[in-house]
Each structure stands twice: as C-alpha cells, then as structure tokens.
N, C-alpha and C positions, 0 to 999 in steps of 0.2 A: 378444951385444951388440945385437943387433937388437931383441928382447924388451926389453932394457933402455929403448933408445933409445924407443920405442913407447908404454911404462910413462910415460917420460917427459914424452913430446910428449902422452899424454893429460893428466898432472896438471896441466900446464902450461895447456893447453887450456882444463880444466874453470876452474881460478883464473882463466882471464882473463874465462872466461864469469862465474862470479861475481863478480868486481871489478867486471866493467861492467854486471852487473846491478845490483848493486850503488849505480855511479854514477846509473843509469838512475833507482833508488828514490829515489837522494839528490834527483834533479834536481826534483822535484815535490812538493808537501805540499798537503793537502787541506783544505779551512774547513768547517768540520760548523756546523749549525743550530745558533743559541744561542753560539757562539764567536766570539769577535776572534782572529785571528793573526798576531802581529807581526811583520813580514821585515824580519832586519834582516841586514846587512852589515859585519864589522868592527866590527860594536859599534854601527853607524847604523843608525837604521833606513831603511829603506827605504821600506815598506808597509803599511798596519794592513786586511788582508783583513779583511773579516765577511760578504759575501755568500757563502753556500753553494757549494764549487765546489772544483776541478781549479787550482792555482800553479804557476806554473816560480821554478824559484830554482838558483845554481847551486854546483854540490856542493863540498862540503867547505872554501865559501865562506860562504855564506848560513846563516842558520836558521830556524826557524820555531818559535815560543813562542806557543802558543796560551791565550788569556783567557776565560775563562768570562765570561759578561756574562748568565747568569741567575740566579734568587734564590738565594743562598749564607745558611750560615748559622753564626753564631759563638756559641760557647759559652763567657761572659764571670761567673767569680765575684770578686768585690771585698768588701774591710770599709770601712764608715765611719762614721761618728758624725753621732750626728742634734745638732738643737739643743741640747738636753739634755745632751749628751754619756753620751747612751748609743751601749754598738759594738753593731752588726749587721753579719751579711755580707748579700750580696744577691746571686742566682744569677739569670743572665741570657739571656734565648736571642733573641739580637737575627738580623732577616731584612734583605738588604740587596743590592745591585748595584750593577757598577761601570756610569760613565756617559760616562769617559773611559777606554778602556783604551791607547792611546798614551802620554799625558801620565802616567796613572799607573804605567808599569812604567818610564817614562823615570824619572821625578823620587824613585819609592819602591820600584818595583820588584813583585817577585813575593812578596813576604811583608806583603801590608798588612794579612792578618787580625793578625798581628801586632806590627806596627807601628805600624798606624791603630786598626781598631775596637778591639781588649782597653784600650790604654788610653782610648783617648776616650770609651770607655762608662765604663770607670770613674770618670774624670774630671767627667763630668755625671751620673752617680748621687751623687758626692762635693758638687759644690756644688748640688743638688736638695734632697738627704736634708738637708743641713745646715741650710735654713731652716726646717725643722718637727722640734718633739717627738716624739719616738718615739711614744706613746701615742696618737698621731695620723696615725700612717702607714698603719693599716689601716681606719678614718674617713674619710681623707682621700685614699685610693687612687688613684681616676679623678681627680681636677686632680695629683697627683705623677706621675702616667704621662704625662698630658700633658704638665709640665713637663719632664719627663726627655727623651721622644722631640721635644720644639722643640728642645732644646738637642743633643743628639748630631746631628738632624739637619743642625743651622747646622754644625755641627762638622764630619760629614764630608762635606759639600757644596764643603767647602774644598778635599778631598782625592781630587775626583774619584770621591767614592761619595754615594750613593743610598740614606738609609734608607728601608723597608717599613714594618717593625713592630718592637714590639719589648715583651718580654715579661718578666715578673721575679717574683721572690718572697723575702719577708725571712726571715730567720733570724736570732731573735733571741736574746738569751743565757738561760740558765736561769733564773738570778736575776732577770732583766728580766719575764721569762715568768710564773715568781710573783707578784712584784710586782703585774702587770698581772691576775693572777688575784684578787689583794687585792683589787684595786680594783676590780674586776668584782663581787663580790661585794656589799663593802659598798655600790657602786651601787643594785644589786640589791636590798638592803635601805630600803638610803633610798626606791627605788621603790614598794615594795608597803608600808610606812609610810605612806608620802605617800595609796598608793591608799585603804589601811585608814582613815586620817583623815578623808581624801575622802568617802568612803561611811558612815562616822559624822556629816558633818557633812548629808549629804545626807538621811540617815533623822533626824536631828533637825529638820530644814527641815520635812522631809515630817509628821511627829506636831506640827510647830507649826503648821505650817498645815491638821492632822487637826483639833486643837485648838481653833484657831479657831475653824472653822469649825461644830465642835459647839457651841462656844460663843453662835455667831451664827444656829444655828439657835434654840438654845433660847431666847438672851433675845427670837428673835422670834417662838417660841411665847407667854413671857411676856408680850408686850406684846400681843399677838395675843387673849389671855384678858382681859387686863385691860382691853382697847378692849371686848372684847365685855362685860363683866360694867360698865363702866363707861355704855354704851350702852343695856342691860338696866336699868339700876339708873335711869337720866335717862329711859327711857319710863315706867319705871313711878310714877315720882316725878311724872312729869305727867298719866300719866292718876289718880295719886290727886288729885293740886290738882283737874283736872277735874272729879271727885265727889263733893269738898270743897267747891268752888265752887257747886256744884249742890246740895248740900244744904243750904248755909248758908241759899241764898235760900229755900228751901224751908221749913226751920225759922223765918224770918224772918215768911215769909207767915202761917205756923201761929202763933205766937203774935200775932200781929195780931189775927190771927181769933181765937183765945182769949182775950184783951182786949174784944172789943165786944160791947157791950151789947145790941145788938140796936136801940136805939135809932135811925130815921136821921135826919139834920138836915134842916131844915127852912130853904128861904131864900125870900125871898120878893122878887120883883122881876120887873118891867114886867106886873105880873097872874100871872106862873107860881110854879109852885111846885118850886121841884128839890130833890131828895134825892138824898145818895150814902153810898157808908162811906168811913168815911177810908185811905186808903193811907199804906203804909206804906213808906218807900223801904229796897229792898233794898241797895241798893249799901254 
C-alpha cells in the first residue's frame, strides 16, 4: 500500500508540476521582429503588440494571433479578355504588406490573401486588359503595368494592405499565337519591301544626279572649247583686217606711183615756184 500510495503522490505531483507549467507558458506570448500580435479576449481585442518583447495575457483566457506585417507574397492566375475579345490567362506574383493589422483581422480576418488580393488582382487585370487589343499587350507593356498596379493599389489601400510590386506575364492561346506570328511575318515583309524600294529609289537619285552631273561637266567642257576656238577664230580675224588694212594702203600708194609720169607741176605765185606729186588719198 505504501509503494502504491507513493506511485501515486508522484504522478500526481509530476501533473500538477506540468499543468502549472503549463499555465505559467499559457500566461506570456512573445512579439518577434516584423510581427503584430493581436490580444485579444473573448473575442475582443485587447492589444495589437508589435514592439519586440515579453506579454502577459491570461491563460486559457486570452490569445495571441500573431500578423506578419512584412513583404508577403501571392500567387494570382486569372483568364480575361482583351478588347478584342481574345482570352488570355495572366500569371501573377504580386508583393505586398499589411498596414493595418488590427482593423484587418477585425473586419476580414486571417485569410485576406484569399479573400482580398486573388480577387482584386484579378479584378484589375480584368478591367486593365479590357481596354486594349491583345496584339498590343506586349507593345504596350510598361503603361498596362502601370495601369494595373494604380488600380490594385487604390483597391487594396481600402482594405488595409499595401501594395510593393507587382509582376505578371500573358499567356496566350495557340490560335492567338499563330495568328500573331501571321502577322509578324507579313510585317516583316512589308518591311524589307518598303526597305528594298527605299534603296532602289535611292541608287536611282544617286546615277541621276551621276548623270547630271556628267552631263554638266561636259556641256561645260563644250562651251569651254567653243569660247576658246570662238576667241581664237575673233583674233585671228583682226589681226588679218590689220594686214588687209595695211596692205591696202600700201597697194594704194604703189599704183599712185605707177601712174605718174614723172612730170612735177609747176605753180607759180608771189615770185616762187612750187612743185609737188600728187597724192593720192588712201582712205
């Protein structure tokens, strides 16, 4: 009996050492770096701890629900249709923190990656993508990402979170995909068309104005020959008049002088007597 009784008063012992150890564990909760912890009481809260530290709260009363309040991140895939009405889905990895974590576990609770961001990201990728053509979502990337992250942030700025960034990528349908390879293509052609034309019209420019410009040399070598033989041909023309000129009078004199007789006149007046031969005017 004594053995028994011993057996006894130990287990008993050891349980109540654990129970109040126990209680002792229940009575305090700890706030770690980067967390809010919410004390709450029958369902009230109480407290929203976030400085770093050692709480009393009391046992089997109290709780403590602790809030991450640094960058988290959700993994958001949605289908929607662009203007066009072509579908695409769009795979998302939005970064974000809470800003209120009181108000938010009161009013939404502990599930707002599911409740809040999955649909509100889809919900402004939905009315984003809807104002432009598909064929212009990856042209038009950087203004759709900005539009997308103003709008998710107005969005959940309502609900006591904080968007960061946010990140995405489309995925479109096969058929869309072809398509756009069509047209990639014949782009493509019409391009180097355009360029080939371009550079035909540019090497016809270039032999026009080759052309010319032979042209402009040569008629001003032509005229260049013809000044000069026109030049040539006007001095030579006056230095013959010159020796025309000069021989005329010369011829003129000579048959004067082959003409006379030898005879000279005779005149007579105030006592003298003059004699001359006659001239003959060259002019």
């Amino acid at each position: 009996m004594e053995v028994a009784e011993r057996i006894s008063r130990t287990i008993a012992l050891t349980g109540a050492v654990l129970v109040a150890g126990l209680l002792v564990y229940k009575t305090f909760f700890v706030v770690y770096p980067g967390v809010a912890t919410i004390h709450q009481r029958f369902g009230r809260v109480v407290q929203t701890a976030t400085e770093p530290g050692l709480y009393w709260k009391v046992p089997l009363v109290d709780w403590a629900i602790p809030i991450n309040l640094r960058t988290q991140r959700a993994q958001v895939s949605t289908g929607v249709l662009s203007k066009d009405m072509q579908k695409l889905n769009i795979v998302a990895d939005v970064a974000y923190h809470i800003t209120d974590p009181t108000t938010l576990y009161t009013k939404i609770g502990d599930s707002y990656q599911q409740n809040v961001i999955e649909p509100f990201a889809s919900e402004s990728f939905k009315v984003v993508i809807a104002r432009f053509n598909a064929i212009d979502l990856t042209s038009k990337r950087p203004e759709i990402h900005a539009l997308i992250k103003q709008d998710l942030a107005s969005r959940l700025a309502e609900k006591y979170l904080a968007l960061e960034d946010i990140n995405f990528e489309f995925q479109f349908s096969q058929e869309f995909m072809n398509t756009m390879e069509k047209q990639e293509l014949a782009e493509r052609q019409i391009k180097t068309s355009a360029s080939i034309t371009k550079q035909k019209q540019e090497e016809a420019t270039q032999a026009k104005i080759l052309a010319d410009t032979q042209a402009y040399d040569a008629k001003s070598k032509t005229d260049s020959l013809a000044y000069e033989k026109r030049t040539l041909a006007d001095a030579e023309a006056y230095a013959f008049k010159i020796k025309a000129d000069k021989l005329s009078k010369e011829l003129i004199q000579m048959r004067a002088v082959e003409k006379w007789n030898g005879a000279l006149p005779h005149i007579t007046g105030s006592g003298q007597m003059l004699s001359f031969m006659p001239q003959v005017d060259t002019k």
